[in-house]
C-alpha positions, 0 to 999 in steps of 0.5 A: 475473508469471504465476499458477496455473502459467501460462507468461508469456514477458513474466515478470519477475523480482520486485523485493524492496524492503526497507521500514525506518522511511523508507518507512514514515514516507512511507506512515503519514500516509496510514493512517487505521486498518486491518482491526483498527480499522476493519475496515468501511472497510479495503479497500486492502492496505498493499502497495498504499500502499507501491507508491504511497509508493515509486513500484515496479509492484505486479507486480514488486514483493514487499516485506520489512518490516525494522522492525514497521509498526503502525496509527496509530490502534490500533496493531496490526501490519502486515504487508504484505497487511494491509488499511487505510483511507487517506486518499485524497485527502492521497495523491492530492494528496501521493503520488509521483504527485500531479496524476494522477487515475488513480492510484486510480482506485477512490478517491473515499471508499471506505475513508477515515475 
């Protein structure tokens, strides 16, 4: 998608996903806590891991949260730019694309807890 009023001829339309209690079952066992919490190791957005979780291309991709998302550890609310720690080598090993190491590239114990 285009920013900052600059025209893309390749602009596509967004793609709204509303995220209930399924997506989110997907994505909690990858949360370890969240800028609340853990504020020093929270770096991903959430709707980076719902991108992961649900297989979508973040530049198309606008989520809606249809239920409350809350941190695992605190319980404090998500919304989908709220920043979290993730386990990244369970969601490497158990994502959508498990077996491919380019999936977060910038994983590697950075944010994890």
């Amino acid at each position: 998608m285009s920013n900052c009023g600059w025209f893309d001829s390749n602009w596509e339309s967004p793609k709204i996903v509303l995220v209930g209690e399924e997506i989110l079952k997907r994505a909690e066992p990858f949360i370890r806590g969240c800028e609340n919490c853990a504020p020093d190791l929270a770096w991903l957005p959430f709707e980076t891991l719902l991108d992961q979780v649900t297989g979508n291309a973040a530049e198309i991709t606008e989520y809606m949260l249809m239920v409350n998302a809350v941190c695992p550890r605190c319980g404090a609310g998500l919304r989908e730019c709220t920043l979290i720690a993730v386990d990244d080598a369970s969601l490497r090993d158990e994502g959508p694309c498990s077996g491919d190491s380019d999936v977060f590239p910038l994983f590697g114990g950075i944010g994890t807890i």
